[in-house]
N, C-alpha and C positions, 0 to 999 in steps of 0.2 A: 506172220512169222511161223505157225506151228505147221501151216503146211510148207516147210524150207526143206521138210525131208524126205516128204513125198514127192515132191517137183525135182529136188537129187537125183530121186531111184531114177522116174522116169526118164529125166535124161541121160544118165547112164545108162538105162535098158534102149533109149533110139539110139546112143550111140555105136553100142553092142550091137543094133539089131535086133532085141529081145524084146519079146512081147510079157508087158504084167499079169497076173493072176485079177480077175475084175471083179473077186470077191474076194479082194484084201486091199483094208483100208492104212492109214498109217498119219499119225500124228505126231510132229518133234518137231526142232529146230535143229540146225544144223552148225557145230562149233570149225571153224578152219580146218581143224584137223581130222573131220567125218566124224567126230563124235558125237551123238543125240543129247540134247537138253531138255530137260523140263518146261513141260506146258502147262496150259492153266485149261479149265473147263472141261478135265477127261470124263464125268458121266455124261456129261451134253454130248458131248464127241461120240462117246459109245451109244447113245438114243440115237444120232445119225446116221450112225454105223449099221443100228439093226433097222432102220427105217428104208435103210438103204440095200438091207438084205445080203452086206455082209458076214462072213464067216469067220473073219479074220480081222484082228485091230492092233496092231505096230505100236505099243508107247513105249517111250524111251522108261531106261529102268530105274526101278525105286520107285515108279510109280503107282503100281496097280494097286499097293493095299498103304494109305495112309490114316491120320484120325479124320478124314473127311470119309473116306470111301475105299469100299473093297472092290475094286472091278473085276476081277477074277470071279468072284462070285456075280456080279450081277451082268456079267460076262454069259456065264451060266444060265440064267436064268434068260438072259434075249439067242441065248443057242450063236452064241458069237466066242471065240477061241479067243482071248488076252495075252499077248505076249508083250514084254520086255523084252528092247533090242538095245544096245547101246554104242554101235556103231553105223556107221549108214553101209556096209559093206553087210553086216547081220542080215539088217531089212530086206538088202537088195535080195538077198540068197532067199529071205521065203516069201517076197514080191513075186520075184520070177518061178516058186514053187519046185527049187533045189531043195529045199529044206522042208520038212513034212512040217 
């Protein structure tokens, strides 16, 4: 389920014709109405992320700093950018690299 909003982008970008940014990752589920929902296992996701030598990691928002974990900081520390998106239209804009 959490990647429901990555497999979105991407087929909104083959249908556009647009090509993804391949050092941006993205983690969510997807509500009916394109709105991202909360996932479970975001530091594991972000060890993937930097294993995978990602730049960029998509989590739906409210989530980067709970009492479990601040991903923004340990963001920082794997040289990996954290953003909160909260619509799959967000993502799509800095998947495709419209959005710095």
């Amino acid at each position: 389920a959490s990647a429901s909003g990555a497999i979105a982008v991407a087929l909104i970008a083959a249908r556009r014709g647009e090509t993804l940014n391949q050092d941006v990752a993205m983690t969510a589920t997807v509500s009916p109405e394109g709105r991202l929902l909360e996932v479970d296992a975001l530091p594991a996701k972000l060890d993937g992320a930097a294993r995978s030598h990602m730049r960029l990691l998509l989590i739906p928002k409210g989530q980067a700093r709970t009492d479990e974990w601040d991903l923004l900081e340990q963001g920082r520390q794997r040289n990996i950018t954290v953003i909160e998106v909260g619509t799959l239209e967000e993502a799509y804009e800095l998947m495709v690299g419209r959005r710095p």
